[in-house]
NUMIPA-97813 format. One record per residue (C-alpha): residue in one letter; x, y, z. Coordinates in steps of 0.5 Angstrom, whole numbers, plus 500, padded with zeros to 3 digits. Each point is the difference from the previous one (the first is absolute). Layout:
  residu    x    y    z
       A    X    Y    Z
...
//
This chain:
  residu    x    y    z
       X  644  620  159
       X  495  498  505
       X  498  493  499
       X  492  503  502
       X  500  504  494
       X  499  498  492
       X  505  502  495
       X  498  505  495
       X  500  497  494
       X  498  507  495
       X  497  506  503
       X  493  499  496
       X  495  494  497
       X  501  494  496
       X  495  501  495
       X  498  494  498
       X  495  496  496
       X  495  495  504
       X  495  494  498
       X  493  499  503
       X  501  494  504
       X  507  499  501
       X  504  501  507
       X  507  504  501
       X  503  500  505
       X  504  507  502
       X  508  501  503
       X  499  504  506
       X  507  500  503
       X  503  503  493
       X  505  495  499
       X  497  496  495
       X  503  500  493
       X  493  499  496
       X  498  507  503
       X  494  501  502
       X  499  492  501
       X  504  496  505
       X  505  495  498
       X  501  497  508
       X  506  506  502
       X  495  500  506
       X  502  494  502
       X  503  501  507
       X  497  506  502
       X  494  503  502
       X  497  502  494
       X  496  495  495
       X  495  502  494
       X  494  502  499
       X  494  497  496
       X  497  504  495
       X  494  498  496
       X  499  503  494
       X  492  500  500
       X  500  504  493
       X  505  500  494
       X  504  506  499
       X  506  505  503
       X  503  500  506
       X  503  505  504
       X  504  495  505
       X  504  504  505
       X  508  500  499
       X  502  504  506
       X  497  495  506
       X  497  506  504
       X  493  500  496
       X  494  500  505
       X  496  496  495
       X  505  493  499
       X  501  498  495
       X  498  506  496
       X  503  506  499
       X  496  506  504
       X  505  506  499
       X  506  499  506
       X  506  500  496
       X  499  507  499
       X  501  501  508
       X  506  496  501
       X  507  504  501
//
């Protein structure tokens, strides 16, 4: 696997309960283990997470795939993936 290209971590969102106000940031090389968040397995590589700020409380659909247009969230590109 290329070290340019994110790991898949699922196929399919991360639904996930968000409170206005607060920050969370969002593993975009697919390594981490606290998936859909970053828990520093970028450290080396080219990727580094993404700050999403949740203007209102509610459900999140954070992407698993790595390949969304809309990062951090899901915008459906899983279904195109081999």
């Amino acid at each position: 696997m290329s070290e340019s290209l994110p790991v898949v971590a699922q196929k399919g969102s991360y639904k996930v309960e968000v409170e206005a106000g607060k920050s969370y940031w969002w593993c975009s090389c697919g390594k981490s283990s606290k998936q859909p968040f970053c828990d520093g397995s970028h450290k080396g590589s080219a990727f580094s997470p993404m700050k999403y700020e949740a203007i209102e409380s509610g459900t999140i659909g954070f992407c698993g795939c790595k390949a969304t247009g809309n990062a951090p969230r899901c915008d459906g590109s899983h279904k195109n993936l081999p």
